[in-house]
N, C-alpha and C positions, 0 to 999 in steps of 0.2 A: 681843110686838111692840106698840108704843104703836099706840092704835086710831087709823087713819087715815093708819096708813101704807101704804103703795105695796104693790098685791100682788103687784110683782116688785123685789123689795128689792135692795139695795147690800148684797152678802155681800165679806168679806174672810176671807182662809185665813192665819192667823201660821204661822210653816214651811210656807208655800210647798213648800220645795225637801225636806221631807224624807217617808219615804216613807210615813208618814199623809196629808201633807199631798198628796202627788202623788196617792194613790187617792184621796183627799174631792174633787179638784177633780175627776177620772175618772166616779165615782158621781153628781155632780149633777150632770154634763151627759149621762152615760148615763141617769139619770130624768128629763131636761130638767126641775130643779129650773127654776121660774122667778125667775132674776134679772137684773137689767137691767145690774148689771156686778160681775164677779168681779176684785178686789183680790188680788193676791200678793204677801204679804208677808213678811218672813224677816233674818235677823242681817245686817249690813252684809256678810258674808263673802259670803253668796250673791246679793246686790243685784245686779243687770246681769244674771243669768242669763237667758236666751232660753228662753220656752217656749210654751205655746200656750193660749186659753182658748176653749172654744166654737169652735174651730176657725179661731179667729183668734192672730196672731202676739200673744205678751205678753210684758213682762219682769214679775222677782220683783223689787220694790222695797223699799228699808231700809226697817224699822219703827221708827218716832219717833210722834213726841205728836199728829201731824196724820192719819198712817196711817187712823183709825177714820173721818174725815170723812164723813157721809152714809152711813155701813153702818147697814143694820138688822140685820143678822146677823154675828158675829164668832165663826168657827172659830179654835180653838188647839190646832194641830195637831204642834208641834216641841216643843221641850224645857219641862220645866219650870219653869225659870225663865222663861222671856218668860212662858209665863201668870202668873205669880205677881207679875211686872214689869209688866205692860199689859192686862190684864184689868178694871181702875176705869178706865183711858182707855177705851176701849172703850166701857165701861157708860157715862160722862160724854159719850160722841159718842150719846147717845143706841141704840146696840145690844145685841143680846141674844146674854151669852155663851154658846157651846157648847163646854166643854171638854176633849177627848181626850188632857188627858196626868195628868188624875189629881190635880193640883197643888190643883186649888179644891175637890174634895171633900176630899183628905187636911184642908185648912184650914176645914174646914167654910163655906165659901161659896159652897158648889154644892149644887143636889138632882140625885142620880139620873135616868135616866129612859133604861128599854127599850121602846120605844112595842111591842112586837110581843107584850111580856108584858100591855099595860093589860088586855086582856079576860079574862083569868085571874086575876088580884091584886089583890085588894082594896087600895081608897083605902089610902097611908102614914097611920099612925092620928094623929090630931090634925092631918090632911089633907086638906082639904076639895076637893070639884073647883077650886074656885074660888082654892085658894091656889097653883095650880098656876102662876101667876102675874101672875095683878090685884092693882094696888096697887103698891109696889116694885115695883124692876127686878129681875130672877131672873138667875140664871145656872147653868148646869144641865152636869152631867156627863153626857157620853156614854160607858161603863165600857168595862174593857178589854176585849178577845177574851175571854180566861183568866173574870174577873165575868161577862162575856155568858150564856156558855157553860154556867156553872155556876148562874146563876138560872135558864135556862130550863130546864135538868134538872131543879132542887128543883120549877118553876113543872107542869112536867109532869108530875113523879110526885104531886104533893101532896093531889092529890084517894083516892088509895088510901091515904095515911095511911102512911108507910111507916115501920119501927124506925130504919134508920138510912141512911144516903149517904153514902157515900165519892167522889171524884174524884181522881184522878191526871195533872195536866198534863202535856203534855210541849210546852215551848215551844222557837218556834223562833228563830233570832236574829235575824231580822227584827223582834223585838222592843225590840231595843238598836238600831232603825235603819241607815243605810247602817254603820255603824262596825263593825257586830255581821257585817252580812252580809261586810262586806269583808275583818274576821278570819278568818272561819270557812274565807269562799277562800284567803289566803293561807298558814293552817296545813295546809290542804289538801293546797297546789300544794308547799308548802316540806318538807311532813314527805316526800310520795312522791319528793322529792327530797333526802333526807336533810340537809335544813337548818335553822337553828334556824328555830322560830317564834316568832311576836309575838302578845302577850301583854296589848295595853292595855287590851283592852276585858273581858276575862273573868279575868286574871290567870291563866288555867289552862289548856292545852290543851281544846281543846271538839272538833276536830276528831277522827273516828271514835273518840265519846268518849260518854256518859250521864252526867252530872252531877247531882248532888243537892246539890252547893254550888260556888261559885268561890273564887277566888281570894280569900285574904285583903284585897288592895288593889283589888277590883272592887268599886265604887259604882253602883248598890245592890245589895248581897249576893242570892242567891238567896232568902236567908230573909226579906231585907225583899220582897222581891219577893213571895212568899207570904202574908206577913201582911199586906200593903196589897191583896190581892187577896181573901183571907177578910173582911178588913174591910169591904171595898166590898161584897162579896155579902150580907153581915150587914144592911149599911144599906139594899142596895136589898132583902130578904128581911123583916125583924122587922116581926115582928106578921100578917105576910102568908104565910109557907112557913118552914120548917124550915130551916135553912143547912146543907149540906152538910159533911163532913167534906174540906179540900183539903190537898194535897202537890203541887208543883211540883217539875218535872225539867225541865232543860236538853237537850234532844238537838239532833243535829247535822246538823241542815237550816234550808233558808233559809229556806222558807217553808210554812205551817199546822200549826194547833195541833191537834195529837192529844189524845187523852184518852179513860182507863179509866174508867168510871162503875160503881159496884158500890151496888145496893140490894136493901135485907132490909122483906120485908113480912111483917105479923101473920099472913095467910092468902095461899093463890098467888092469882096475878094474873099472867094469861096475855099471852104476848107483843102479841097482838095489841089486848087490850087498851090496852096501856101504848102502842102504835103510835098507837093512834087518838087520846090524847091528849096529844100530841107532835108529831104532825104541823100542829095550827091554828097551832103556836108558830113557825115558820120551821123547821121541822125536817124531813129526810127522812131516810124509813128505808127500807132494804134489806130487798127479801124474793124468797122464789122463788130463782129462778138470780144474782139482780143480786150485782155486784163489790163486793166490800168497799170500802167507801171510802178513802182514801188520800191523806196530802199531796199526789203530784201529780195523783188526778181530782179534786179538786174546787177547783183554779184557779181565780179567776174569778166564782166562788159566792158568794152570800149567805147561802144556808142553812147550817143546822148538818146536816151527813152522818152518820147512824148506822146500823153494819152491822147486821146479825141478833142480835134482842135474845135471848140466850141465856141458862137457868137454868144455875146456879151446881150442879156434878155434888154435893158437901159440903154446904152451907148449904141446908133446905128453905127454899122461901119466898123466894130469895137468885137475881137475876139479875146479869146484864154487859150496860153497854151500849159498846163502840167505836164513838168516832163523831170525826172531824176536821171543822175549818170553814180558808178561810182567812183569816188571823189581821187582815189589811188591808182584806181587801173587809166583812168580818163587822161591823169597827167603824166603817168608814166608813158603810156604810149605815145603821145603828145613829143615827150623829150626824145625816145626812141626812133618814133621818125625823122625827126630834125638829125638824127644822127646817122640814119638811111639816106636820109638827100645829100650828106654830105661826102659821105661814101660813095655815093652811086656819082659824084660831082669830083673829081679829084682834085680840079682848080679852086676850088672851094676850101678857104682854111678854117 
């Protein structure tokens, strides 16, 4: 943020109305982020929408070339093309992009950034603190659930040195937005009533289903979905932790992102070990009597939830870890602190 700006900045949210954009507005008035006013913004379709900001009545207004006026901070929280479309407006109103849909690192004009990981991983090499962004204007990715999730795994076991990591996601379709969640009811309500179902958003029945690909005509494929997700881990991991081995699954809930974590170490390394350093990272773990974690306890959460770190009966040396987060509040918070270090960093743009 250019020094001397206001340290309750003019934030604007692109996708407003969708449902990254509805929890980032949720989490910065639940951390009473300080800013002096929240912009909602989103496609002309959802313009006029009535909604609320800080506890006052707001509408989501169309986003054009004026929208950035006087923001120091600009969430892009909706689809990929508006970032890819309004992202140099933006920067040219003088703000500092935060990206949530992926668009500016795939195009290499984002840097990473999991602030909950800084104190574990070492500086990006050819990374100085200071290019973190003095100098040019920065614009910085906030990664998905799925990258979240999977850095802080590699970021936790990395200090035991481990042979190898595996991940198994199972996403929810809350990740394809209202579109995904509105499928998944309708194949629902349609099949227990033996009707046909619709098909736009997955090309393939998802309902009481496990997928490990869609539909031929579903953009983007499961696969790309995978490899834009290993990608990102890559980039926020090299040079600093080992990258996980990932595979992505489709399952058929609305919301939080499960996942099977499997790692083989040279010698054992006890559960409680591996607990203790997991936990500095946002991470809670079950022990004793506590309930395995589950898409619906952990609603509402920021942490990443992981049951009882259990050895692998076959593999010495060879644990599991289950653990779910929710997939909305996980990356919101995520992008919201990247925009607390910024704040609380003045030199920082």
């Amino acid at each position: 943020m250019p020094s001397g700006a206001s340290k309750s900045p003019r934030v604007a949210i692109v996708g407003a109305g969708s449902l990254r954009g509805k929890e980032l507005k949720l989490v910065l008035e639940d951390r009473n982020f300080p800013a002096s006013e929240m912009v909602l913004l989103d496609e002309p379709t959802a313009a006029g929408t009535l909604t609320e900001a800080a506890g006052e009545p707001a509408f989501i207004r169309a986003l054009d070339e004026n929208s950035f006026e006087g923001a120091q901070i600009a969430f892009f929280t909706g689809s990929m093309a508006d970032a890819e479309q309004n992202w140099e407006a933006a920067q040219r109103s003088g703000a500092t992009v935060i990206d949530m849909t992926g668009a500016l690192l795939a195009a290499g004009k984002a840097t990473s950034w999991i602030p909950s990981l800084d104190s574990v991983l070492l500086p990006r090499p050819g990374a100085s603190a200071a290019a973190k962004g003095k100098g040019a204007a920065m614009a910085y990715s906030s990664p998905s659930p799925a990258t979240i999730i999977a850095c802080t795994v590699a970021a936790g076991l990395a200090k035991f040195s481990p042979v190898r990591v595996a991940i198994v996601m199972n996403l929810p379709v809350s990740e394809r937005d209202q579109a995904g969640v509105d499928e998944l009811e309708s194949q629902t309500t349609n099949l227990l009533s033996f009707r046909p179902i619709e098909q736009t958003v997955f090309d393939t029945q998802v309902a009481f289903n496990m997928l490990a690909a869609f539909g031929e005509n579903a953009k983007p494929s499961l696969a790309d979905v995978r490899t834009a997700v290993a990608r990102n881990v890559a980039h926020c991991l090299t040079g600093r932790a080992a990258a996980p081995a990932i595979q992505i699954v489709q399952a058929p809930v609305f919301y939080g992102c499960a996942f099977n974590a499997f790692a083989e170490f040279a010698a054992p390394v006890s559960g409680e070990q591996l607990a203790a350093s997991l936990l500095p990272l946002g991470m809670r773990v079950a022990s004793g009597d506590d309930l395995t974690p589950s898409n619906v306890s952990v609603v509402g959460e920021a942490d990443i939830h992981i049951g009882r770190i259990e050895p692998d009966p076959s593999v010495p040396s060879g644990v599991w870890l289950w653990g779910v987060a929710d997939n909305l509040r996980l990356a919101a918070v995520n992008a919201v602190r990247i925009a607390e270090a910024l704040v609380a960093e003045p030199k920082i743009q």
